[in-house]
N, C-alpha and C positions, 0 to 999 in steps of 0.2 A: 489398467494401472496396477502397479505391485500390490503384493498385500504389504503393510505395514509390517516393522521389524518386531518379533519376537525376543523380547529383554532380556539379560537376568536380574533377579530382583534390588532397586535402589538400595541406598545404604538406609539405615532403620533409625538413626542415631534422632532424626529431627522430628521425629515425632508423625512419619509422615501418614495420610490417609491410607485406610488399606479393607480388602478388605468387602464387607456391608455397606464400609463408607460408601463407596462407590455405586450403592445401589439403592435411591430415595425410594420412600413409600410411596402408593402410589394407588390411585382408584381403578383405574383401567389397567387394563393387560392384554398383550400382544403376544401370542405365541410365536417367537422364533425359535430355531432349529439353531440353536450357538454350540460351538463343539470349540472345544481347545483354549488355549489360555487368552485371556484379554491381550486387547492391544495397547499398547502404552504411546503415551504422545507427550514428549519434554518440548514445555513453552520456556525459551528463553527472554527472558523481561529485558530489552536497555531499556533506558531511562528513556521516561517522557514515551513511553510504552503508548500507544493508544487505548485504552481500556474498551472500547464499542469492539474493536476486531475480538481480542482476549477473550470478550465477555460472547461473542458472536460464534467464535469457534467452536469455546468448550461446554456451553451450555446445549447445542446438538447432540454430542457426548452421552450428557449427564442424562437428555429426556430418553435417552436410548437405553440406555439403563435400566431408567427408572419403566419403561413402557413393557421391557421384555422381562424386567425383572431378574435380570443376572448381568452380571461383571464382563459388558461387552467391551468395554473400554477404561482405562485407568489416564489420568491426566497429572503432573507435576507440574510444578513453577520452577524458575530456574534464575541465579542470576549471577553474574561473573565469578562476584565473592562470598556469595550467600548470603549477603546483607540486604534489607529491602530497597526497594526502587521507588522514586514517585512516577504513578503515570501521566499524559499531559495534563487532565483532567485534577491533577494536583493530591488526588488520591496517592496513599501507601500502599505495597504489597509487600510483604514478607514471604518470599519464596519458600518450596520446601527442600530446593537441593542449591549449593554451588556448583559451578559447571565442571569442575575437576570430578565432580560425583555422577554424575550421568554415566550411566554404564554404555559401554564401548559400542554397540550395535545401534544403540536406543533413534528414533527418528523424533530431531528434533528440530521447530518452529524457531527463527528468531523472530522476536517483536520486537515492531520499533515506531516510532509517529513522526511529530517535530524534533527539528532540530538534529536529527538521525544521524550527520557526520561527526556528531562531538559524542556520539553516545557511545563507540564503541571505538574500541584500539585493537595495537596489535594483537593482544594476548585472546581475545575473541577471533578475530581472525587465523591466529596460527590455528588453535582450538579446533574450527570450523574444517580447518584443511584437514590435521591428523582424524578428525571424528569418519571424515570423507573416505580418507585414505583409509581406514581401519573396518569400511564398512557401514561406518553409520549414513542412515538417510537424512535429509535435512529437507526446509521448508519456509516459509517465511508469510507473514501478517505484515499487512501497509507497507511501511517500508524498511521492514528488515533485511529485504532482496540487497540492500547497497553493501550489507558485510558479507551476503554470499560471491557478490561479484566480488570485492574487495580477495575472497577466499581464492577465488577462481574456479568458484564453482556453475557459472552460467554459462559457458560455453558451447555453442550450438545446443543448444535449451529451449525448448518456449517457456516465460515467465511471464509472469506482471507484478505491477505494483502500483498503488494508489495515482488517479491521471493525474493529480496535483503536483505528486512527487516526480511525475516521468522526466521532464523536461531538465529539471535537473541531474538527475540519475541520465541523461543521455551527455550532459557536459561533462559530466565525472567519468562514465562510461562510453566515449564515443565508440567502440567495437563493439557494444551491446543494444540491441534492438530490444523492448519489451513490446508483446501485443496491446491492444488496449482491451480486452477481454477481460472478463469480472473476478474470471480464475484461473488456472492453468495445473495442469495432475500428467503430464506427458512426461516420458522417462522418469518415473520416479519421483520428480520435484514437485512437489504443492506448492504453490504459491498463490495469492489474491492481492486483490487492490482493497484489502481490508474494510472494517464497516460490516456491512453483510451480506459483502461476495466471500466473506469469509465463511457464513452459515451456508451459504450454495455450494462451498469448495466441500466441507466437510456431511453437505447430505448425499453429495455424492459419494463420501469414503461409505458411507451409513449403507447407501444402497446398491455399491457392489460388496461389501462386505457381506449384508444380509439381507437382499433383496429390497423392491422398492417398495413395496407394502408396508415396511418398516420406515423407510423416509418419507415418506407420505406421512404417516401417521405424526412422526418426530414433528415434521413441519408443520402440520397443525397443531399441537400442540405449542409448539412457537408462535402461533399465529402468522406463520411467515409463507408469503408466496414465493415460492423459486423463480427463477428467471428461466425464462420459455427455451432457451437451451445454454449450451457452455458458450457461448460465441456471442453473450448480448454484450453490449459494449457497456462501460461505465459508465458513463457520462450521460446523462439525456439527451436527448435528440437538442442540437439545434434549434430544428424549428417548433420543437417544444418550447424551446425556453423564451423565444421571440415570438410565441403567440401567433407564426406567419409559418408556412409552407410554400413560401417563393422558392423556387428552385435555384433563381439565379443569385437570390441572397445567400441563401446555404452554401454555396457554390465560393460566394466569396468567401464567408466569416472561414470555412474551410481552408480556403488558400491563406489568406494570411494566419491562420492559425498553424500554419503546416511550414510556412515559409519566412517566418518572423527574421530572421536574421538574413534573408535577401533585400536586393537593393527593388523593391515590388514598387508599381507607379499604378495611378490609375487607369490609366490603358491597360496595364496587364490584366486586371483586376476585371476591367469590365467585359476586354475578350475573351479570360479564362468563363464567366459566366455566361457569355453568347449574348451581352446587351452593351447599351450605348455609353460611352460616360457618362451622360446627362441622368439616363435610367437609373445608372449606380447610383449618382448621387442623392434621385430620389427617395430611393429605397433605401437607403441607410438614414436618410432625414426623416422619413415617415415611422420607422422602426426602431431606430437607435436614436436618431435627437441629435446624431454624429454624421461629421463628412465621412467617406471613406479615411483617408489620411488620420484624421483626427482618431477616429476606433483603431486602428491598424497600431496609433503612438501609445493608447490605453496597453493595448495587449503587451504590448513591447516594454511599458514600465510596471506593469503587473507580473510580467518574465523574471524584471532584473530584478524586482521586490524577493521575489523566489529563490533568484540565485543568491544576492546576498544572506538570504538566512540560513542555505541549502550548505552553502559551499565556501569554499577561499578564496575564489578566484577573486582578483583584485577590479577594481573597479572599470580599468579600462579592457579587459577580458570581455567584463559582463557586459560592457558597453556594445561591443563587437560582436559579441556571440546573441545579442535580442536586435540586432542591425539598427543602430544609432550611428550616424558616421564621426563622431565625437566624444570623448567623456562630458563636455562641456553641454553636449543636447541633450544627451542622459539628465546630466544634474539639473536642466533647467526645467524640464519635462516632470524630473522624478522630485524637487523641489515644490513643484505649484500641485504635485498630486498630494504627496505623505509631508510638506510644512518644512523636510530636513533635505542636504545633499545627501549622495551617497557615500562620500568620505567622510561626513558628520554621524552617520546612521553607521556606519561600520567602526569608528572611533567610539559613539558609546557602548558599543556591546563587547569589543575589545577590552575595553579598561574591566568590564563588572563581570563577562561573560554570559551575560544576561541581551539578548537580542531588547533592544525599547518596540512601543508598540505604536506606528504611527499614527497622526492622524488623520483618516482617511477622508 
């Protein structure tokens, strides 16, 4: 992985940290070998920012600092206009630069959470393109990856972004594959599925920058365990979460997770897993409390919940795209799950711009 871009220094006008700042007191001490000027990292805030990724990145940073005892890293906030942002968590920030101010080279993070396609417009995106063109590096927390594609900057790329948001970001972006991997640092691009594959994304910058004796230490200090290499998936296992290690269940929850918008029957289901229908049907009644069918309709209205809040796509779109053969089996599906239709549920967010929160 590159080394991170060497700056020239932000504008000074905001008061920004500089400096000491950047180096907390500190009981222990770690001798590194640091030579040369700090690296600088510009977090761009949209709105509804997730604050755990933010808080996950830069605080790796700051223990690195604080452990070697010198200015191994510098970190600013960023945000369109230079006005504060709230993040999902309903919390204020007050950034310390506007993005016109981000010097030319600088490599910089966009942050983003819910609601991610309202958060940012063209003028971040052009933004995005000339920083690109100009040299600069970029990076992205949860789901900021949607204005780097928007940018066009994922193109033959490995990325990721939050699994939550994948599914969506694959309707917006159907020429764009993401891994499901917890981070991704190939050609130059960081990115993670935010949380605290963010803190694994950046103990890697920690420990090719200055060795892993250094990220070791950072990470306990965090109290955080890394994940057993770059390649653990997001998600938990399956059969973690179903308290079962059936092979041929996993097998199924698999396929229809993978193939939601196919016209999938129970025959397919039970030969893709090498058992009987009658077996399928046991083991989704013993384990889920669900027929096949019945789990398969869950996933499928839990899809278009997502896409409505994700995206524009109109109702009969989402309908199609999570394999409902109708708007009408969507709405009657997605009416006895969340209380509303989907044309009700997208009429109140429209008027207020405020998505309502159903009842689940």
């Amino acid at each position: 992985m590159a080394q991170a871009a060497q700056v020239t220094e932000p504008a000074r006008g905001h008061g920004l940290p500089h400096g000491s700042d950047f180096v907390p007191a500190a009981t222990h001490r770690l001798r590194v070998g640091a030579s040369g000027s700090a690296q600088d990292y510009y977090f761009l805030l949209l709105p509804n920012t997730t604050m755990l990724a933010l808080s996950a990145a830069v605080e790796p940073l700051r223990v690195a600092n604080q452990v070697a005892g010198a200015e191994l890293y510098r970190w600013f906030t960023v945000t369109e206009t230079g006005q504060p942002i709230r993040c999902s968590n309903l919390i204020e920030i007050r950034p310390d630069l506007a993005l016109a101010e981000v010097p030319a080279t600088a490599f910089t993070f966009v942050c983003s959470g819910v609601r991610v396609q309202e958060s940012y417009g063209r003028p971040v995106v052009n933004w995005l393109r000339r920083h690109a063109a100009h040299g600069g590096r970029v990076g992205s927390l949860c789901a900021g990856v949607f204005a780097l594609a928007e940018a066009g900057l994922l193109t033959n790329r490995p990325f990721t972004l939050h699994w939550e948001n994948q599914p969506v970001f694959v309707e917006r972006f159907p020429l764009l594959q993401p891994t499901s991997r917890r981070y991704e640092t190939a050609d130059g691009l960081l990115t993670c599925g935010g949380g605290y594959a963010a803190t694994d994304m950046m103990l890697e910058v920690i420990e090719r920058d200055h060795g892993k004796k250094l990220a070791i230490y950072v990470s306990d200090m965090c109290n955080h365990t890394r994940a057993d290499h770059r390649d653990a998936p997001q998600k938990t296992a399956v059969s973690a979460v179903l308290g079962s290690r059936n092979k041929s269940l996993i097998s199924a929850l698999r396929l229809m997770e993978e193939h939601l918008e196919d016209d999938i029957r129970v025959t397919d289901i039970a030969a893709h897993s090498a058992i009987s229908n009658r077996q399928l049907e046991r083991l989704f009644k013993r384990h889920l409390g669900l027929s096949p069918m019945q789990f398969l309709s869950e996933l499928r209205v839990s899809r278009a919940y997502a896409l409505l809040n994700e995206t524009n796509l109109s109702v009969g779109e989402i309908s199609a795209a999570v394999g409902f053969n109708s708007t009408a089996q969507l709405s009657r599906k997605f009416r006895a799950r969340f209380g509303v239709s989907p044309h009700g549920y997208q009429r109140r967010w429209t008027g207020t711009g405020q998505r309502p929160a159903p009842q689940c």
